[in-house]
MIBA-595432 format. One record per atom (N, C-alpha, C): residue in three letters; chain; atom name; z, y, x. Coordinates in nm, 3 decimals, decimal comma. Example, Ala and Ser with C-alpha at 12.3 -4.5 7.8 and 13.67 -1.06 7.14 Angstrom:
BEGIN
ala/A/N/0,780/-0,569/1,319;
ala/A/CA/0,780/-0,450/1,230;
ala/A/C/0,780/-0,330/1,320;
ser/A/N/0,708/-0,225/1,285;
ser/A/CA/0,714/-0,106/1,367;
ser/A/C/0,787/0,003/1,290;
//
This chain:
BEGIN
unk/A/N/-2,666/-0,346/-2,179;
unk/A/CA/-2,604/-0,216/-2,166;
unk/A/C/-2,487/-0,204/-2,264;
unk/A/N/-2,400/-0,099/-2,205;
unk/A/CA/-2,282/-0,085/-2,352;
unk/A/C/-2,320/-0,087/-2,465;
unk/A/N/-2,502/0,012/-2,487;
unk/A/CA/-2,538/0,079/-2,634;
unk/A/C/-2,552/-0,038/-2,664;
unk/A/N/-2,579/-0,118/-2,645;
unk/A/CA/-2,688/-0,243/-2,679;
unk/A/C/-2,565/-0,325/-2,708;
unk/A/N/-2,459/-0,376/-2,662;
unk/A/CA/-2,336/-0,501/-2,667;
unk/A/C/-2,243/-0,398/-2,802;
unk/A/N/-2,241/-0,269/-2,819;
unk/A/CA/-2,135/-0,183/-2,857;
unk/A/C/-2,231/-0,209/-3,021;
unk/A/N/-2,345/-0,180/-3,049;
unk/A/CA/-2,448/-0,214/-3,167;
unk/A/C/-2,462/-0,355/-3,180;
unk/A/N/-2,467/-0,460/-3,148;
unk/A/CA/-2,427/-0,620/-3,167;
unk/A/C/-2,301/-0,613/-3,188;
unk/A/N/-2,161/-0,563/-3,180;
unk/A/CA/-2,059/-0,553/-3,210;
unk/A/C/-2,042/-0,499/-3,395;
unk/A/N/-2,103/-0,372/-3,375;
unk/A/CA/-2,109/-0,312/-3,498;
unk/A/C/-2,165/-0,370/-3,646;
unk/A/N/-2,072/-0,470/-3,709;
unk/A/CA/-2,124/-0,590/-3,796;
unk/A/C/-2,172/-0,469/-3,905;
unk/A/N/-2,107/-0,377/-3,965;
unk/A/CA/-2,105/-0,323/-4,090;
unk/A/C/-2,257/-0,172/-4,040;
unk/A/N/-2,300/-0,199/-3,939;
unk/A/CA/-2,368/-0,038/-3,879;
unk/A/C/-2,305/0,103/-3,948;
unk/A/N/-2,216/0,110/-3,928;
unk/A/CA/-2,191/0,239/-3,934;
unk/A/C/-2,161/0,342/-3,835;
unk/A/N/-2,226/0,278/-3,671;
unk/A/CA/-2,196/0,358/-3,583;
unk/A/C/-2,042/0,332/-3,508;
unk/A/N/-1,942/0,306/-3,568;
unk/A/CA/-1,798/0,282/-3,488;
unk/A/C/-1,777/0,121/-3,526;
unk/A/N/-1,710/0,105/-3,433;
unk/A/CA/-1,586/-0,033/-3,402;
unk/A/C/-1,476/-0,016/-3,446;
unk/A/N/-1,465/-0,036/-3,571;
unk/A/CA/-1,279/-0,108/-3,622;
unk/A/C/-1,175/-0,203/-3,541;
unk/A/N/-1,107/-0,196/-3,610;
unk/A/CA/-1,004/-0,281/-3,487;
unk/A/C/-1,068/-0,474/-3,476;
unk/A/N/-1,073/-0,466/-3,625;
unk/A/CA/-1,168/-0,610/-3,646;
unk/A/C/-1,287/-0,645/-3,582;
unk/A/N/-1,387/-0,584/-3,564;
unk/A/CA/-1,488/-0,598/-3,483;
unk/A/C/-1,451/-0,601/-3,370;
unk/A/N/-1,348/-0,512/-3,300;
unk/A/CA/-1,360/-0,490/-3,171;
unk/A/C/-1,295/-0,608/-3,081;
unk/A/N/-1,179/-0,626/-3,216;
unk/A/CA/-1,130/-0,787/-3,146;
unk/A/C/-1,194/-0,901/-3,228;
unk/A/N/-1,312/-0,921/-3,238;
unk/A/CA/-1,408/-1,040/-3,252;
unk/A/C/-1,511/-1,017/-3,146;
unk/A/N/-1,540/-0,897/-3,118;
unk/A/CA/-1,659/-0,895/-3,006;
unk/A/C/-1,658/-0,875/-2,906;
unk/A/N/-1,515/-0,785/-2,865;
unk/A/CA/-1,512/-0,686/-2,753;
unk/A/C/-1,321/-0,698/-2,709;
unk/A/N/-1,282/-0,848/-2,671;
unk/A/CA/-1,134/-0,850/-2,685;
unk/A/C/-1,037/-0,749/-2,558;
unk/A/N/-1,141/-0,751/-2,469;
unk/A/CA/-1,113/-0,672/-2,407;
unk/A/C/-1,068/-0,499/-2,379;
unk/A/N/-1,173/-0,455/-2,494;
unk/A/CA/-1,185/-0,355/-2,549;
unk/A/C/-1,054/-0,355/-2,663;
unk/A/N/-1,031/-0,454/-2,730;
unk/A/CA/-0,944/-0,442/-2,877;
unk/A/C/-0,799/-0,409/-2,814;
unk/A/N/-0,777/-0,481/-2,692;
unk/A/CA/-0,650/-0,446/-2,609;
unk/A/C/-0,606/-0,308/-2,587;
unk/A/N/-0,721/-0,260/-2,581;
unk/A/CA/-0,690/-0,119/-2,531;
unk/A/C/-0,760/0,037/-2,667;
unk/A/N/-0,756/-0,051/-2,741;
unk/A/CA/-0,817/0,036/-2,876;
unk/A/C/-0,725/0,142/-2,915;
unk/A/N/-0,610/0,205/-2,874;
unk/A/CA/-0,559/0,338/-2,854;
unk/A/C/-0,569/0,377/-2,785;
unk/A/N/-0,607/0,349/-2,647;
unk/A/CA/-0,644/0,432/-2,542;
unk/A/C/-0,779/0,506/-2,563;
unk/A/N/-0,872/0,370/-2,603;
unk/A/CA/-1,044/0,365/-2,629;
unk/A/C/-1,071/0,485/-2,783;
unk/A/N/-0,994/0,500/-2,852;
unk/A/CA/-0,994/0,592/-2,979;
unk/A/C/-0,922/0,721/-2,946;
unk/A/N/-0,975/0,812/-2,911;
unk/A/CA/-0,949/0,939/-2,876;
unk/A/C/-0,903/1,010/-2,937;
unk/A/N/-0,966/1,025/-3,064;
unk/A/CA/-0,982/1,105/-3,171;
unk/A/C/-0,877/1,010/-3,294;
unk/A/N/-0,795/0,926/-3,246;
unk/A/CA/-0,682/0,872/-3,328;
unk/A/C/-0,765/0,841/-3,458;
unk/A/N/-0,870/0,821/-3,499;
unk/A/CA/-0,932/0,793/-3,624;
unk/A/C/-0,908/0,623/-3,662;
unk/A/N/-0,887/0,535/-3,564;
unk/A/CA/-0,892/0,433/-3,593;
unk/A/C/-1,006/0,320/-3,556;
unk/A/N/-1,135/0,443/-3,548;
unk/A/CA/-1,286/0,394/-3,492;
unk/A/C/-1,268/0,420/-3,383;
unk/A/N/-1,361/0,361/-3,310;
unk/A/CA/-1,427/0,372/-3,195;
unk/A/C/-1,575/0,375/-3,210;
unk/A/N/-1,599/0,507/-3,175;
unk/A/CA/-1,767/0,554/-3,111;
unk/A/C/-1,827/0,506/-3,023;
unk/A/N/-1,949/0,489/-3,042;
unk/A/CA/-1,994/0,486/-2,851;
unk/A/C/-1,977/0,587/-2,792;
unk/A/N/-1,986/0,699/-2,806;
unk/A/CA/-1,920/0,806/-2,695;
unk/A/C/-1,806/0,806/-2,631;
unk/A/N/-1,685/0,741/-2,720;
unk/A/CA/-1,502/0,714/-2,676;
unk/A/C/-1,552/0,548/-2,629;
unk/A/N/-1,627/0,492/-2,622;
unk/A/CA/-1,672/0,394/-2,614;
unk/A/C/-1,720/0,390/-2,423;
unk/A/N/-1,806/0,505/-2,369;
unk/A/CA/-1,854/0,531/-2,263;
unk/A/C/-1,762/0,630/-2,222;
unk/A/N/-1,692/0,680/-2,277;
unk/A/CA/-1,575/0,821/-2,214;
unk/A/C/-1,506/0,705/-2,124;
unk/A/N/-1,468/0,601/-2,233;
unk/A/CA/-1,351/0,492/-2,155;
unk/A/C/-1,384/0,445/-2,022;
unk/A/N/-1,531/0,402/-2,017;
unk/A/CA/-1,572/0,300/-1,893;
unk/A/C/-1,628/0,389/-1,830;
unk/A/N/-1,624/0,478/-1,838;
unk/A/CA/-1,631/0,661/-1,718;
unk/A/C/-1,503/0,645/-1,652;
unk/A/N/-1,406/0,662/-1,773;
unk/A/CA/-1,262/0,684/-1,716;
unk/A/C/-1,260/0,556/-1,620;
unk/A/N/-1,222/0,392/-1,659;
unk/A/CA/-1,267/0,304/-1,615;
unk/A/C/-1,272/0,325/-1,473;
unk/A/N/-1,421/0,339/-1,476;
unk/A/CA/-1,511/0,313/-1,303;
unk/A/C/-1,429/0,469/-1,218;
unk/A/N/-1,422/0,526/-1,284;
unk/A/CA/-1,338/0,689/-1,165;
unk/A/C/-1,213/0,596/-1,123;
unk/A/N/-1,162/0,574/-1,226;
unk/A/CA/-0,990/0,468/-1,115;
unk/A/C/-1,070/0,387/-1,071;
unk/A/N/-1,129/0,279/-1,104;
unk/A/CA/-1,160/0,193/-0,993;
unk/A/C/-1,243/0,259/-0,880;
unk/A/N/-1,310/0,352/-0,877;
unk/A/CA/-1,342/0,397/-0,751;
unk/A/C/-1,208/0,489/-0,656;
unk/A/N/-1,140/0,541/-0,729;
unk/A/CA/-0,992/0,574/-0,674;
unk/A/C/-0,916/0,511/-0,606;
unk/A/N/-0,927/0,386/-0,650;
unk/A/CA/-0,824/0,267/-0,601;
unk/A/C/-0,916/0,206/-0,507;
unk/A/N/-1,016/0,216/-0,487;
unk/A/CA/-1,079/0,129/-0,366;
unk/A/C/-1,071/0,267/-0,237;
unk/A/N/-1,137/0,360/-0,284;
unk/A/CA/-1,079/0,489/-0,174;
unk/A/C/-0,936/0,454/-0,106;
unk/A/N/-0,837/0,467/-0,159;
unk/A/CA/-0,718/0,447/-0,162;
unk/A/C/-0,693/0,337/-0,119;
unk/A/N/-0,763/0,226/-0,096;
unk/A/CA/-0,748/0,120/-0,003;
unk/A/C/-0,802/0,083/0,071;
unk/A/N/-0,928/0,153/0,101;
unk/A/CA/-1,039/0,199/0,248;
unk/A/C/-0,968/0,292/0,296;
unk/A/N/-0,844/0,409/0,249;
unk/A/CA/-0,801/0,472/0,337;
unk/A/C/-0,669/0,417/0,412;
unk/A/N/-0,629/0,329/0,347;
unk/A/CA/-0,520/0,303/0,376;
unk/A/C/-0,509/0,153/0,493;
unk/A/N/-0,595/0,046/0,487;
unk/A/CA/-0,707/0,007/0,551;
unk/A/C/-0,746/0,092/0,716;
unk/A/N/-0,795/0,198/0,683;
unk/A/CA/-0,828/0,292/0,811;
unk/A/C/-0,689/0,325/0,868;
unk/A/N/-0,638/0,362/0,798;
unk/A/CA/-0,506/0,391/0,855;
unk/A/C/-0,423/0,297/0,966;
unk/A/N/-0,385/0,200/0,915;
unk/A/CA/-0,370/0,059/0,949;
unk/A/C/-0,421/0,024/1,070;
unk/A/N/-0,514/-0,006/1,050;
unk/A/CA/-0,598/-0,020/1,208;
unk/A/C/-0,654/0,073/1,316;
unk/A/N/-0,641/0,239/1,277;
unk/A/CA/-0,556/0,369/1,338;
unk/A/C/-0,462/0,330/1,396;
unk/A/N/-0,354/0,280/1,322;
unk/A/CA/-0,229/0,227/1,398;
unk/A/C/-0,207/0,111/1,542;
unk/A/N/-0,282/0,035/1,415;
unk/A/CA/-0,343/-0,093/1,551;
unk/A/C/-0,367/-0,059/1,678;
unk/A/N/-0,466/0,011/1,647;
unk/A/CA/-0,524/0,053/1,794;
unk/A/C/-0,457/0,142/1,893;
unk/A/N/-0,335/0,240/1,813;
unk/A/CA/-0,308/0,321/1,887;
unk/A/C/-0,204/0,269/1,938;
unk/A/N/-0,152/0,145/1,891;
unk/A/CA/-0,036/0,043/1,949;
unk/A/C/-0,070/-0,016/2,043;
unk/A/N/-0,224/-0,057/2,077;
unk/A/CA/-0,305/-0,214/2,170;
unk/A/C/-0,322/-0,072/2,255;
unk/A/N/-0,325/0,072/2,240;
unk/A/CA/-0,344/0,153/2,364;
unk/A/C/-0,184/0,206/2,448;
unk/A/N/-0,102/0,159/2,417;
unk/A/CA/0,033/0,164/2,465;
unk/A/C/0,070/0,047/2,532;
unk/A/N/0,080/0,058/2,699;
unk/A/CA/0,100/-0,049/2,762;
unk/A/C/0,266/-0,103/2,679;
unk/A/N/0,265/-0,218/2,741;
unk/A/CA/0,377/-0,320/2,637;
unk/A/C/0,497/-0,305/2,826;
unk/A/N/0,443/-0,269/2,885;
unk/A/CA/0,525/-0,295/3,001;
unk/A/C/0,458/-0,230/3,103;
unk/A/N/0,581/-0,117/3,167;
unk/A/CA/0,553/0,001/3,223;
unk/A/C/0,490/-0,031/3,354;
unk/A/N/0,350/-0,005/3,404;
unk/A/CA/0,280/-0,036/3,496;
unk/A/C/0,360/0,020/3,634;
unk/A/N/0,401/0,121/3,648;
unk/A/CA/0,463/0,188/3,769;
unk/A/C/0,576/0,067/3,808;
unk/A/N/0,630/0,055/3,731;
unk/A/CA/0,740/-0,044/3,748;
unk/A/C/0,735/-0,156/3,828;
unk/A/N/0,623/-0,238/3,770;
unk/A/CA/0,508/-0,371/3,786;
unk/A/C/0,491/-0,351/3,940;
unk/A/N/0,449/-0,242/3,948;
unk/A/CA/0,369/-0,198/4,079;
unk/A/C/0,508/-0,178/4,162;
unk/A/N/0,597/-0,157/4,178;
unk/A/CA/0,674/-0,128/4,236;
unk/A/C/0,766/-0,245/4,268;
unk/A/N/0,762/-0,340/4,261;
unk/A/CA/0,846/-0,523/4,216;
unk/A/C/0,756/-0,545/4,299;
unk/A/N/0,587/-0,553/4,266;
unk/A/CA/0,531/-0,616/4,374;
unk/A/C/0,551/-0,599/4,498;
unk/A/N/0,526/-0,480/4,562;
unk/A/CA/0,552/-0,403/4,677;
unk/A/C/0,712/-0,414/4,707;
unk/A/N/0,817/-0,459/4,686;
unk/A/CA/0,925/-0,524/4,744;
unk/A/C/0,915/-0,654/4,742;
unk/A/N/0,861/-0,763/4,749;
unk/A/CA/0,862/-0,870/4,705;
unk/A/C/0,788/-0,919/4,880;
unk/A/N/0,837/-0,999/4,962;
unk/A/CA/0,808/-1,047/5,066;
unk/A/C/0,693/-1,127/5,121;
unk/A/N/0,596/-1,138/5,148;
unk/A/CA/0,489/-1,204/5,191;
unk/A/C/0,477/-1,309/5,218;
//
C-alpha cells in the first residue's frame, strides 16, 4: 500500500518525505515533489502523499473517458458512412433497364 512503501521511505520517522528520501525511494515521486508538497513546506505527508495519487487516478480516469468517447464517436462515424450507399442505386437500376438483352 502507499502507507506501507511511503513509511519504508521515511528513513528519519518523522512522518514526511524530504526531497532526499523521496529521491532514494520514491524517484518517481521526487520528480514531481512541488506538485506532491502542497503546503510548500518542503515535506511531503502521507496525506499530500494520497491527495496526489487521488489527483493521479481522476486524470487517468479522465483520459480514458475521453478516449472511450472519442473511440465511440469514431465508429458512430464509421457506421454512419458503411450506411450511405457509395453509388446511387436509382441510377444502377436505371443503366440496367436500358442495356439490351
Amino acid at each position: 500500500s502507499i502507507a506501507q512503501r511511503f513509511s519504508e521511505c521515511d528513513k528519519d520517522n518523522d512522518d514526511t518525505l524530504d526531497r532526499e528520501e523521496a529521491t532514494l525511494c520514491l524517484p518517481q515521486i521526487a520528480r514531481h515533489f512541488n506538485y506532491v508538497d502542497v503546503d510548500e513546506d518542503n515535506l511531503i505527508t502521507l496525506e499530500e502523499l494520497e491527495l496526489a495519487q487521488a489527483k493521479s487516478v481522476e486524470r487517468q480516469k479522465a483520459a480514458e473517458a475521453k478516449m472511450e468517447a472519442q473511440r465511440l464517436q469514431q465508429i458512430e462515424e464509421e457506421i454512419k458512412n458503411k450506411s450511405k450507399p457509395t453509388v446511387n442505386i436509382n441510377k444502377q437500376a436505371s443503366s440496367l433497364r436500358k442495356r439490351p438483352i
